[in-house]
N, C-alpha and C positions, 0 to 999 in steps of 0.2 A: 251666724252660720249654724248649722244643724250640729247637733255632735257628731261624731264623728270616731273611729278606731283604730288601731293598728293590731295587724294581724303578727304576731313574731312565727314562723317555723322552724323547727331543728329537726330534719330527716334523716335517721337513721337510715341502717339496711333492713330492719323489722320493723321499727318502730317510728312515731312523728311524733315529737311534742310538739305541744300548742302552746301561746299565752296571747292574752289581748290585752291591751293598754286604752287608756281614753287618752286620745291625741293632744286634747289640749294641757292636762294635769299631768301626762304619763304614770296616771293614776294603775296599777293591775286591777283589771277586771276579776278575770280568769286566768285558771291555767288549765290544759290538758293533754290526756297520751290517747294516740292512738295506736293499740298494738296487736298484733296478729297470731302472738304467745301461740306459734306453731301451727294455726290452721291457715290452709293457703289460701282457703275462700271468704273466710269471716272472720272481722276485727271487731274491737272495743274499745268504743271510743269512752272515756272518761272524761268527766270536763268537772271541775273546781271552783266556780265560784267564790270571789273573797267575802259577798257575802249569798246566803246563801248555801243551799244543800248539793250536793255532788249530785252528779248527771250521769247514770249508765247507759250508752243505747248500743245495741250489735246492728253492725254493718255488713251487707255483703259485699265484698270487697275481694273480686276476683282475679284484683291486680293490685299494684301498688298504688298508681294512678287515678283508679277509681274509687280505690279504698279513701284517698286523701281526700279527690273532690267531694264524695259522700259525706264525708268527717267536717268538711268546710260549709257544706247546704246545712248542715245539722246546727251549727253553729251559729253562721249567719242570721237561721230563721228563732233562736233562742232570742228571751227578751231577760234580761238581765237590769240588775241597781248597780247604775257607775259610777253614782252620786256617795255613795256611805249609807251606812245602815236607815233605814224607814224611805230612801229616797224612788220614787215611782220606777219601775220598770220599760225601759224600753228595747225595740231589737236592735242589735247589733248594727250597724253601718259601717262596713271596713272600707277605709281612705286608700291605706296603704299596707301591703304586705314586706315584712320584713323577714330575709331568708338566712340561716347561719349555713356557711357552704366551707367544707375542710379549709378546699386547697384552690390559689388561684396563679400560682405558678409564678412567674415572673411578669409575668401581662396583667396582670391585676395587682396593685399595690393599695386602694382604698376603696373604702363604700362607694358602690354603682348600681345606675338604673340598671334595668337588666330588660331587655328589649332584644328581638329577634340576632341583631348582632352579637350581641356578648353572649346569649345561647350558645353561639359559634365557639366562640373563644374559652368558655366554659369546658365544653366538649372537648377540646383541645388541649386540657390540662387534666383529663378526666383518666389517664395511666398513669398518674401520678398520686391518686387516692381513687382507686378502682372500688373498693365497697361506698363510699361515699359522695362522691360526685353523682353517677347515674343516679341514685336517690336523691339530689338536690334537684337535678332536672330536673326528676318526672314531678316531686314535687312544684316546682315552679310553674310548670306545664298545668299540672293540675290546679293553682289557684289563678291562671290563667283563664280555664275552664269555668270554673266557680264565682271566681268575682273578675269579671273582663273588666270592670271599673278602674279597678284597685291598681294602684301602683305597685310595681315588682322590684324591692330593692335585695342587695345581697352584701353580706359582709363576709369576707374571709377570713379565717384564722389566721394563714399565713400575711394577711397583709398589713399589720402590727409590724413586721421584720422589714417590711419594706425598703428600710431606711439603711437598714445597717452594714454598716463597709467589707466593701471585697477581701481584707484581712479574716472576718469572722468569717465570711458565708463559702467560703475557698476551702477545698479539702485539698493535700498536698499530693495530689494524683498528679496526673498528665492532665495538661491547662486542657488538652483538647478534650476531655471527657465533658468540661464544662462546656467549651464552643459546641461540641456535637450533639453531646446527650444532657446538658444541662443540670450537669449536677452538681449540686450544691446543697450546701445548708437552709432550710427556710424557717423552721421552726414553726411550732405550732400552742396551740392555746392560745391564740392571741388576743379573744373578745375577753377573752378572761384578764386576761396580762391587761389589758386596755382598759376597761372596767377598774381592775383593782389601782392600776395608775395615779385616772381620778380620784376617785375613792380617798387612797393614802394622801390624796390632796388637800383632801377637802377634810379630813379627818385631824391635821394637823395644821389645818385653818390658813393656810397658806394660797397669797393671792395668786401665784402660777404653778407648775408641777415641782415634786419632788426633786431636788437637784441629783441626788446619787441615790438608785430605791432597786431593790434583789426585792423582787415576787417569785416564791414558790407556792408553784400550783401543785397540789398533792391530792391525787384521788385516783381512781383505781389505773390511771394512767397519770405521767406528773413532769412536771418542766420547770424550770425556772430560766428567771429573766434581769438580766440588766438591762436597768434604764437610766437613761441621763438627759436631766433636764425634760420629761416626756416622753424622748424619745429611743426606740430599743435599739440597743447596742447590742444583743446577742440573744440567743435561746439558748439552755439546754439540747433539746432537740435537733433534728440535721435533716439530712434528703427524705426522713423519713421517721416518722415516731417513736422507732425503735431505738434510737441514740439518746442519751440520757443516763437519767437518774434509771436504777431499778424500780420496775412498777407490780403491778399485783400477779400480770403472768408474762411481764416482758421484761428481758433480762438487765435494757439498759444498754450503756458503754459498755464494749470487749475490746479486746487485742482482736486485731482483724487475724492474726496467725492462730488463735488458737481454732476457726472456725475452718481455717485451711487445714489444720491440723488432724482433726476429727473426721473432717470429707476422706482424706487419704487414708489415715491409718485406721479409723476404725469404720469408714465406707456408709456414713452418712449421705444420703445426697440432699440438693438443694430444697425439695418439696420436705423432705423432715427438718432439715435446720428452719426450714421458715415456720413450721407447725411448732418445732421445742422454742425459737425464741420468743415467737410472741403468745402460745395457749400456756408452756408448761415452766415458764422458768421464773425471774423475780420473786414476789414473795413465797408461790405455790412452789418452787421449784425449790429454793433453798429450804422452806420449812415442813414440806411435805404435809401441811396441815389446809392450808387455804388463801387463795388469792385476797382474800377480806382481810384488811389491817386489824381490825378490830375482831375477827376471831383469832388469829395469828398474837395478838396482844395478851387474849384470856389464856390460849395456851400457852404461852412463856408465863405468864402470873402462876399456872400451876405446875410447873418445872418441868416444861419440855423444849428440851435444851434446843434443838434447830428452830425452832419457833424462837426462843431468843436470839440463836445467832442470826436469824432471817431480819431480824428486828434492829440488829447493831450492828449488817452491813448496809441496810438501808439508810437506819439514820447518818453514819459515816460518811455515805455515800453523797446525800445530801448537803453535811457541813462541810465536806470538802469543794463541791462544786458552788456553792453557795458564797466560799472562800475565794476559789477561781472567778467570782463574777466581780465578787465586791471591788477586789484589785484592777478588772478590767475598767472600773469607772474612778478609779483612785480614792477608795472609800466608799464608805455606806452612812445614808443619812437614816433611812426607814428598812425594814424589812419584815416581810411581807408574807404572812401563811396564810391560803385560802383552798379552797377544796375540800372533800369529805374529810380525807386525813388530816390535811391543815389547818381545819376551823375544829375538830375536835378532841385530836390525841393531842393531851397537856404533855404525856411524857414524850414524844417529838418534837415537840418544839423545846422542851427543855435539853433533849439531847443534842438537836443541832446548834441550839445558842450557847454551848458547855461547849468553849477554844474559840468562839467568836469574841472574845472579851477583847483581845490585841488589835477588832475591827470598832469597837467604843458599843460592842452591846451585851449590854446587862439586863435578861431577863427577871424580873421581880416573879417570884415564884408564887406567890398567895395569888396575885393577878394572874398567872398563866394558869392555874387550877381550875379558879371561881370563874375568870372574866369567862364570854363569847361574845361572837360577831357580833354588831363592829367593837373593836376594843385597843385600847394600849396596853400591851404587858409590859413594856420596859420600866426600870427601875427609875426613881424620878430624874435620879442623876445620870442616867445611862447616855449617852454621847446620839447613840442611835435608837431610834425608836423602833419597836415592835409592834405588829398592827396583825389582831386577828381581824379577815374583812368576808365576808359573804359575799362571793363572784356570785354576778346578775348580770349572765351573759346575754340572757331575755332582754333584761333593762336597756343595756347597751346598744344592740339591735335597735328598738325601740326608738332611741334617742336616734341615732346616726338613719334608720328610716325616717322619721317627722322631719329632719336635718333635708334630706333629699327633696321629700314631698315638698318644703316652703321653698324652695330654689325657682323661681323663676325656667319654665320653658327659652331652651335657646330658641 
Protein backbone atom coordinates (compact mmCIF):
# COMPACT_ATOMS: atom_id res chain seq x y z
CA UNK A 1 0.00 0.00 0.00
CA UNK A 2 1.00 3.59 -0.73
CA UNK A 3 2.22 5.56 2.30
CA UNK A 4 0.02 7.16 3.68
CA UNK A 5 -0.79 10.18 6.74
CA UNK A 6 -2.46 11.39 9.36
CA UNK A 7 -3.51 14.84 9.63
CA UNK A 8 -3.93 15.69 13.78
CA UNK A 9 -5.81 19.42 14.17
CA UNK A 10 -6.18 21.46 17.34
CA UNK A 11 -8.51 24.54 16.61
CA UNK A 12 -8.32 27.23 18.43
CA UNK A 13 -10.58 30.54 18.39
CA UNK A 14 -7.55 32.45 16.43
CA UNK A 15 -5.48 29.99 15.88
CA UNK A 16 -4.97 25.93 14.21
CA UNK A 17 -2.23 23.93 14.99
CA UNK A 18 -1.26 21.32 12.67
CA UNK A 19 0.98 17.92 13.00
CA UNK A 20 1.27 15.08 10.58
CA UNK A 21 2.38 11.72 11.33
CA UNK A 22 3.21 8.79 8.89
CA UNK A 23 0.36 6.13 9.52
CA UNK A 24 2.34 3.38 9.50
CA UNK A 25 5.47 4.29 11.98
CA UNK A 26 3.44 7.30 13.71
CA UNK A 27 6.63 8.65 12.83
CA UNK A 28 6.03 13.05 13.02
CA UNK A 29 6.48 14.54 10.01
CA UNK A 30 5.55 17.87 10.58
CA UNK A 31 4.30 20.28 12.79
CA UNK A 32 2.38 23.73 12.18
CA UNK A 33 0.41 26.95 13.26
CA UNK A 34 -1.92 28.65 11.53
CA UNK A 35 -2.48 32.06 13.06
CA UNK A 36 -4.35 35.28 12.27
CA UNK A 37 -2.14 37.38 15.04
CA UNK A 38 -4.99 40.02 14.61
CA UNK A 39 -5.71 40.38 10.99
CA UNK A 40 -9.08 39.20 10.10
CA UNK A 41 -8.25 38.61 6.43
CA UNK A 42 -4.68 37.18 6.44
CA UNK A 43 -3.10 34.20 8.17
CA UNK A 44 0.35 32.54 8.50
CA UNK A 45 0.75 29.57 8.07
CA UNK A 46 4.03 27.99 9.43
CA UNK A 47 4.74 24.45 8.87
CA UNK A 48 8.08 22.58 10.81
CA UNK A 49 9.46 19.90 9.25
CA UNK A 50 11.27 17.35 11.47
CA UNK A 51 13.49 17.23 8.74
CA UNK A 52 14.10 19.94 6.98
CA UNK A 53 13.72 24.04 6.85
CA UNK A 54 10.52 25.77 8.15
CA UNK A 55 7.86 26.87 5.63
CA UNK A 56 6.44 30.63 5.76
CA UNK A 57 3.39 31.15 3.36
CA UNK A 58 0.47 34.10 4.00
CA UNK A 59 -2.87 33.08 3.42
CA UNK A 60 -6.02 35.00 2.61
CA UNK A 61 -8.16 33.88 4.88
CA UNK A 62 -11.26 35.82 4.99
CA UNK A 63 -12.81 33.36 7.42
CA UNK A 64 -11.86 30.92 9.58
CA UNK A 65 -13.19 28.24 7.37
CA UNK A 66 -11.26 29.22 4.47
CA UNK A 67 -8.43 30.24 6.22
CA UNK A 68 -8.09 26.24 7.38
CA UNK A 69 -8.98 24.79 4.00
CA UNK A 70 -6.14 27.21 2.37
CA UNK A 71 -3.73 26.05 5.15
CA UNK A 72 -4.75 22.20 4.26
CA UNK A 73 -4.22 22.74 0.17
CA UNK A 74 -0.94 24.12 1.16
CA UNK A 75 0.01 21.31 2.95
CA UNK A 76 -1.26 18.45 1.29
CA UNK A 77 0.47 19.70 -2.12
CA UNK A 78 4.09 19.98 0.11
CA UNK A 79 6.41 16.96 -0.68
CA UNK A 80 8.18 16.39 2.41
CA UNK A 81 11.04 13.23 3.96
CA UNK A 82 8.93 10.84 6.19
CA UNK A 83 11.65 8.32 5.93
CA UNK A 84 14.73 10.27 8.33
CA UNK A 85 17.16 12.30 7.08
CA UNK A 86 18.79 11.72 3.10
CA UNK A 87 15.25 9.80 2.51
CA UNK A 88 13.51 10.88 -1.02
CA UNK A 89 10.76 13.32 -0.81
CA UNK A 90 7.32 12.77 -1.52
CA UNK A 91 3.68 14.70 -1.12
CA UNK A 92 1.86 14.23 1.46
CA UNK A 93 -1.37 11.59 1.24
CA UNK A 94 -3.71 12.24 4.20
CA UNK A 95 -5.63 8.86 5.25
CA UNK A 96 -7.08 10.22 8.08
CA UNK A 97 -7.79 13.40 9.88
CA UNK A 98 -7.46 13.53 13.49
CA UNK A 99 -9.57 16.34 15.38
CA UNK A 100 -8.81 17.52 19.34
CA UNK A 101 -12.54 18.92 20.19
CA UNK A 102 -12.79 20.54 24.13
CA UNK A 103 -16.11 19.24 25.08
CA UNK A 104 -18.31 16.33 24.20
CA UNK A 105 -20.87 16.46 26.90
CA UNK A 106 -22.34 13.45 28.09
CA UNK A 107 -23.13 11.96 24.53
CA UNK A 108 -19.63 11.55 23.66
CA UNK A 109 -17.63 9.47 25.93
CA UNK A 110 -14.72 8.05 23.42
CA UNK A 111 -12.80 8.55 19.96
CA UNK A 112 -15.58 8.83 17.02
CA UNK A 113 -15.97 8.88 13.25
CA UNK A 114 -17.40 12.09 12.88
CA UNK A 115 -19.96 12.01 9.93
CA UNK A 116 -22.80 14.16 9.24
CA UNK A 117 -24.72 12.86 12.50
CA UNK A 118 -22.41 13.57 15.19
CA UNK A 119 -21.91 17.09 13.41
CA UNK A 120 -25.46 17.16 14.98
CA UNK A 121 -24.47 16.14 18.30
CA UNK A 122 -21.33 18.14 18.33
CA UNK A 123 -23.40 21.16 17.86
CA UNK A 124 -25.54 20.24 20.60
CA UNK A 125 -22.90 20.32 23.16
CA UNK A 126 -21.36 23.38 21.71
CA UNK A 127 -22.99 26.10 24.92
CA UNK A 128 -20.97 24.15 26.96
CA UNK A 129 -17.41 25.48 25.35
CA UNK A 130 -18.79 28.39 23.33
CA UNK A 131 -15.16 29.65 22.10
CA UNK A 132 -14.18 26.19 21.12
CA UNK A 133 -16.59 23.87 19.70
CA UNK A 134 -17.70 26.43 16.70
CA UNK A 135 -13.87 26.31 15.88
CA UNK A 136 -13.87 22.47 15.97
CA UNK A 137 -16.65 22.44 13.51
CA UNK A 138 -15.81 24.92 10.92
CA UNK A 139 -12.54 23.23 11.28
CA UNK A 140 -13.89 19.75 10.59
CA UNK A 141 -16.04 21.29 7.89
CA UNK A 142 -13.13 22.66 6.30
CA UNK A 143 -10.92 19.46 6.08
CA UNK A 144 -14.11 18.04 4.75
CA UNK A 145 -13.59 20.56 1.94
CA UNK A 146 -9.94 19.84 1.55
CA UNK A 147 -9.50 16.35 1.60
CA UNK A 148 -13.19 14.70 0.97
CA UNK A 149 -10.99 11.32 1.04
CA UNK A 150 -9.76 11.54 4.43
CA UNK A 151 -11.32 10.26 7.45
CA UNK A 152 -12.81 12.58 10.09
CA UNK A 153 -11.96 11.36 13.59
CA UNK A 154 -12.48 13.49 16.93
CA UNK A 155 -11.19 13.04 20.44
CA UNK A 156 -12.45 14.90 23.27
CA UNK A 157 -10.98 16.11 26.34
CA UNK A 158 -13.67 15.49 28.28
CA UNK A 159 -14.11 11.88 27.21
CA UNK A 160 -10.93 10.55 29.46
CA UNK A 161 -13.88 11.31 32.52
CA UNK A 162 -16.05 9.36 30.95
CA UNK A 163 -15.88 6.74 33.35
CA UNK A 164 -15.98 8.21 36.59
CA UNK A 165 -18.74 7.78 39.16
CA UNK A 166 -21.78 9.75 39.94
CA UNK A 167 -20.12 10.37 43.61
CA UNK A 168 -17.30 12.71 41.83
CA UNK A 169 -19.17 14.12 38.87
CA UNK A 170 -22.34 15.28 41.26
CA UNK A 171 -22.28 18.71 42.73
CA UNK A 172 -24.37 18.91 46.04
CA UNK A 173 -26.96 21.38 44.25
CA UNK A 174 -30.55 20.41 43.48
CA UNK A 175 -30.32 16.71 41.66
CA UNK A 176 -32.71 18.64 39.16
CA UNK A 177 -30.10 21.13 38.02
CA UNK A 178 -28.41 17.93 36.82
CA UNK A 179 -31.70 16.23 35.12
CA UNK A 180 -32.58 19.77 33.58
CA UNK A 181 -29.50 21.53 32.90
CA UNK A 182 -27.00 18.92 33.13
CA UNK A 183 -24.56 19.94 35.26
CA UNK A 184 -21.91 18.38 36.49
CA UNK A 185 -18.46 17.86 36.72
CA UNK A 186 -16.62 16.70 33.42
CA UNK A 187 -13.15 17.74 33.66
CA UNK A 188 -10.89 18.58 31.09
CA UNK A 189 -7.30 17.89 29.66
CA UNK A 190 -7.96 14.66 28.99
CA UNK A 191 -5.77 13.77 25.82
CA UNK A 192 -3.12 14.83 27.96
CA UNK A 193 -4.21 12.93 31.19
CA UNK A 194 -4.64 9.89 28.52
CA UNK A 195 -1.28 10.26 26.89
CA UNK A 196 0.58 10.69 30.19
CA UNK A 197 -1.38 7.55 31.49
CA UNK A 198 0.31 5.41 29.02
CA UNK A 199 3.27 7.04 29.07
CA UNK A 200 3.86 6.58 33.16
CA UNK A 201 3.24 2.92 31.87
CA UNK A 202 5.41 2.31 29.75
CA UNK A 203 8.11 4.39 31.60
CA UNK A 204 7.96 1.97 34.47
CA UNK A 205 8.02 -0.92 32.16
CA UNK A 206 4.81 -2.30 33.43
CA UNK A 207 2.73 -4.89 31.30
CA UNK A 208 -0.73 -3.09 32.10
CA UNK A 209 -1.50 0.58 33.46
CA UNK A 210 -0.33 2.24 36.47
CA UNK A 211 -2.53 0.81 39.47
CA UNK A 212 -2.76 4.23 41.62
CA UNK A 213 -1.16 7.45 39.32
CA UNK A 214 -2.16 11.59 40.23
CA UNK A 215 -1.09 13.50 36.84
CA UNK A 216 -0.76 17.07 37.08
CA UNK A 217 -1.07 18.95 34.24
CA UNK A 218 0.51 22.41 34.88
CA UNK A 219 0.63 25.12 32.23
CA UNK A 220 -0.90 28.14 31.64
CA UNK A 221 -4.13 26.51 32.49
CA UNK A 222 -3.72 23.17 34.83
CA UNK A 223 -5.68 20.03 36.23
CA UNK A 224 -4.99 17.12 37.73
CA UNK A 225 -6.20 13.54 37.70
CA UNK A 226 -6.78 10.40 39.43
CA UNK A 227 -6.44 7.31 37.87
CA UNK A 228 -6.90 3.78 38.87
CA UNK A 229 -5.89 1.03 37.20
CA UNK A 230 -6.20 3.30 33.66
CA UNK A 231 -9.00 4.42 34.46
CA UNK A 232 -9.97 8.34 35.65
CA UNK A 233 -11.52 8.42 38.79
CA UNK A 234 -11.69 12.18 38.96
CA UNK A 235 -10.36 15.80 37.49
CA UNK A 236 -9.49 18.67 39.27
CA UNK A 237 -11.64 20.50 36.97
CA UNK A 238 -15.79 20.68 37.16
CA UNK A 239 -18.69 21.96 34.71
CA UNK A 240 -16.23 24.16 33.67
CA UNK A 241 -12.42 25.05 33.54
CA UNK A 242 -12.57 27.33 35.95
CA UNK A 243 -12.62 24.88 38.97
CA UNK A 244 -9.38 23.84 40.15
CA UNK A 245 -6.01 24.42 40.77
CA UNK A 246 -5.13 28.35 40.35
CA UNK A 247 -3.85 28.91 36.97
CA UNK A 248 -1.94 31.96 35.23
CA UNK A 249 -5.20 34.20 34.90
CA UNK A 250 -7.93 31.98 36.34
CA UNK A 251 -8.55 31.96 39.82
CA UNK A 252 -9.29 28.30 40.42
CA UNK A 253 -11.63 26.80 43.48
CA UNK A 254 -13.67 29.59 45.56
CA UNK A 255 -16.16 29.56 48.16
CA UNK A 256 -19.06 29.95 45.88
CA UNK A 257 -20.33 32.81 48.84
CA UNK A 258 -17.61 34.93 48.48
CA UNK A 259 -18.67 35.53 44.57
CA UNK A 260 -22.31 36.22 46.06
CA UNK A 261 -20.72 38.43 48.29
CA UNK A 262 -18.86 40.89 46.03
CA UNK A 263 -22.10 40.94 43.46
CA UNK A 264 -24.07 42.40 46.47
CA UNK A 265 -21.99 44.49 48.45
CA UNK A 266 -19.58 45.91 46.36
CA UNK A 267 -22.06 45.61 42.97
CA UNK A 268 -20.07 43.47 40.76
CA UNK A 269 -22.08 42.05 38.08
CA UNK A 270 -21.92 38.84 36.39
CA UNK A 271 -20.16 40.00 32.93
CA UNK A 272 -17.08 41.35 35.33
CA UNK A 273 -16.85 38.47 37.67
CA UNK A 274 -16.67 36.25 34.42
CA UNK A 275 -13.96 38.82 32.92
CA UNK A 276 -11.81 38.96 36.73
CA UNK A 277 -11.96 35.20 37.10
CA UNK A 278 -10.81 33.91 34.08
CA UNK A 279 -8.27 37.24 32.31
CA UNK A 280 -7.38 38.84 35.82
CA UNK A 281 -6.78 36.61 38.73
CA UNK A 282 -4.59 33.19 39.50
CA UNK A 283 -1.03 34.03 39.08
CA UNK A 284 -1.53 37.73 37.37
CA UNK A 285 -4.05 38.57 39.98
CA UNK A 286 -2.26 37.54 43.04
CA UNK A 287 1.28 38.73 41.96
CA UNK A 288 0.49 41.58 39.91
CA UNK A 289 3.61 40.87 37.80
CA UNK A 290 2.33 38.23 35.03
CA UNK A 291 0.28 35.37 34.05
CA UNK A 292 3.78 33.59 32.92
CA UNK A 293 5.16 31.09 35.87
CA UNK A 294 8.42 31.59 34.73
CA UNK A 295 8.35 35.42 34.94
CA UNK A 296 6.43 35.50 38.21
CA UNK A 297 9.48 32.92 39.23
CA UNK A 298 12.40 35.63 38.19
CA UNK A 299 10.41 38.21 40.05
CA UNK A 300 10.20 36.36 43.46
CA UNK A 301 14.13 35.36 42.81
CA UNK A 302 14.53 39.23 43.10
CA UNK A 303 12.54 39.88 46.16
CA UNK A 304 9.25 40.74 45.15
CA UNK A 305 7.33 39.68 47.77
CA UNK A 306 3.45 38.99 45.91
CA UNK A 307 5.42 37.32 43.20
CA UNK A 308 6.43 34.97 46.01
CA UNK A 309 3.34 34.65 47.70
CA UNK A 310 1.51 34.21 44.04
CA UNK A 311 4.14 31.21 43.92
CA UNK A 312 3.28 29.48 47.51
CA UNK A 313 -0.37 29.62 47.05
CA UNK A 314 -0.12 27.99 43.93
CA UNK A 315 2.32 25.35 44.85
CA UNK A 316 0.06 24.82 48.20
CA UNK A 317 -2.69 24.66 46.15
CA UNK A 318 -1.47 21.92 44.07
CA UNK A 319 -0.04 19.59 47.12
CA UNK A 320 -3.05 19.94 48.64
CA UNK A 321 -5.26 18.83 45.84
CA UNK A 322 -2.75 16.38 44.71
CA UNK A 323 -3.27 14.99 48.45
CA UNK A 324 -7.09 14.89 48.05
CA UNK A 325 -6.67 12.62 44.73
CA UNK A 326 -4.01 10.26 46.07
CA UNK A 327 -6.60 9.28 49.08
CA UNK A 328 -9.30 9.12 46.58
CA UNK A 329 -7.54 6.04 45.06
CA UNK A 330 -6.08 4.86 48.43
CA UNK A 331 -2.56 5.78 47.70
CA UNK A 332 -0.18 6.76 44.95
CA UNK A 333 2.10 4.47 42.98
CA UNK A 334 3.48 7.20 40.34
CA UNK A 335 3.03 10.79 40.12
CA UNK A 336 2.93 12.68 37.33
CA UNK A 337 4.11 16.56 36.16
CA UNK A 338 3.74 17.39 32.61
CA UNK A 339 2.90 20.78 31.02
CA UNK A 340 4.99 23.95 30.64
CA UNK A 341 5.12 24.50 34.26
CA UNK A 342 5.25 20.80 35.14
CA UNK A 343 8.03 19.54 32.78
CA UNK A 344 10.19 22.56 33.79
CA UNK A 345 9.88 24.54 37.27
CA UNK A 346 12.33 22.09 39.49
CA UNK A 347 11.28 24.28 42.39
CA UNK A 348 7.51 23.14 41.98
CA UNK A 349 7.89 20.09 41.80
CA UNK A 350 10.04 20.22 44.78
CA UNK A 351 7.48 22.28 46.61
CA UNK A 352 4.57 20.11 45.93
CA UNK A 353 6.44 16.76 46.71
CA UNK A 354 7.70 18.78 50.31
CA UNK A 355 4.49 16.71 52.91
CA UNK A 356 3.97 14.09 50.17
CA UNK A 357 6.40 11.90 52.06
CA UNK A 358 3.31 10.38 54.51
CA UNK A 359 1.87 9.30 50.56
CA UNK A 360 5.67 6.99 50.03
CA UNK A 361 7.20 9.97 47.72
CA UNK A 362 10.46 11.05 47.99
CA UNK A 363 11.76 13.37 45.56
CA UNK A 364 15.65 12.92 44.76
CA UNK A 365 16.68 16.43 44.36
CA UNK A 366 19.91 16.35 42.05
CA UNK A 367 17.25 14.39 39.62
CA UNK A 368 14.55 17.01 39.98
CA UNK A 369 17.32 19.77 38.89
CA UNK A 370 19.31 18.03 36.18
CA UNK A 371 16.71 15.37 34.89
CA UNK A 372 13.79 16.43 31.86
CA UNK A 373 11.19 14.76 29.95
CA UNK A 374 10.86 11.64 30.05
CA UNK A 375 12.50 11.08 33.50
CA UNK A 376 12.24 9.64 37.28
CA UNK A 377 12.91 12.04 39.88
CA UNK A 378 12.07 9.80 42.74
CA UNK A 379 14.69 8.71 45.16
CA UNK A 380 15.65 5.06 44.47
CA UNK A 381 13.94 4.15 47.65
CA UNK A 382 10.97 6.21 47.25
CA UNK A 383 7.60 3.93 47.73
CA UNK A 384 6.14 6.20 44.65
CA UNK A 385 7.67 7.11 41.67
CA UNK A 386 7.98 10.59 40.14
CA UNK A 387 7.72 10.99 36.41
CA UNK A 388 8.54 14.24 34.53
CA UNK A 389 6.64 13.22 30.89
CA UNK A 390 6.26 15.38 27.80
CA UNK A 391 2.16 15.41 27.06
CA UNK A 392 1.92 14.62 23.12
CA UNK A 393 -1.54 15.30 22.77
CA UNK A 394 -0.73 15.35 18.94
CA UNK A 395 0.67 11.78 19.44
CA UNK A 396 -2.33 10.58 21.00
CA UNK A 397 -4.82 11.80 18.44
CA UNK A 398 -2.58 10.30 16.13
CA UNK A 399 -2.83 6.73 17.71
CA UNK A 400 -6.68 6.77 18.59
CA UNK A 401 -7.31 8.28 14.72
CA UNK A 402 -5.01 5.14 12.79
CA UNK A 403 -7.10 3.11 15.86
CA UNK A 404 -10.51 4.12 13.99
CA UNK A 405 -9.27 4.18 10.36
CA UNK A 406 -8.15 0.11 10.70
CA UNK A 407 -11.71 -0.69 12.26
CA UNK A 408 -13.48 -2.40 9.72
CA UNK A 409 -16.67 -0.50 7.94
CA UNK A 410 -19.96 -1.67 9.70
Amino acid sequence: MAHMEILVINAGSSSVKFAVFDFDSLRQIARGLLDWAGDARRATLTLSPQDGEEIRREIDAPDYRSGVVAAMKVLSGLELAVEGQGAANRSLRIRVVGHRLIHGGEEIRRPVRIDEEMKKTIEGVAHLAPLHIPAGLQAINAAEDALPEAMQVGLFDTAFFGDIPPCAYLYPVPYQWYEDWGIRRFGFHGTSHAYCTQRAAEMMELEGPVSRLVICHLGQGGSATAVRDGTAVTNTMGFTPLEGFMMGTRSGTLDPGLLLYVQREHGLTVDQLDHILHKESGLLGLSGVSSDFRQVEIAASEGHKRARLALDVYAYRVRAMVGALAVSIGGIDALVFTGGIGENSAWLRSQVCDGLECLGVHLDPSLNENERADADIAQRESAARVLIIHTREDLMIAREARRLALVPDK
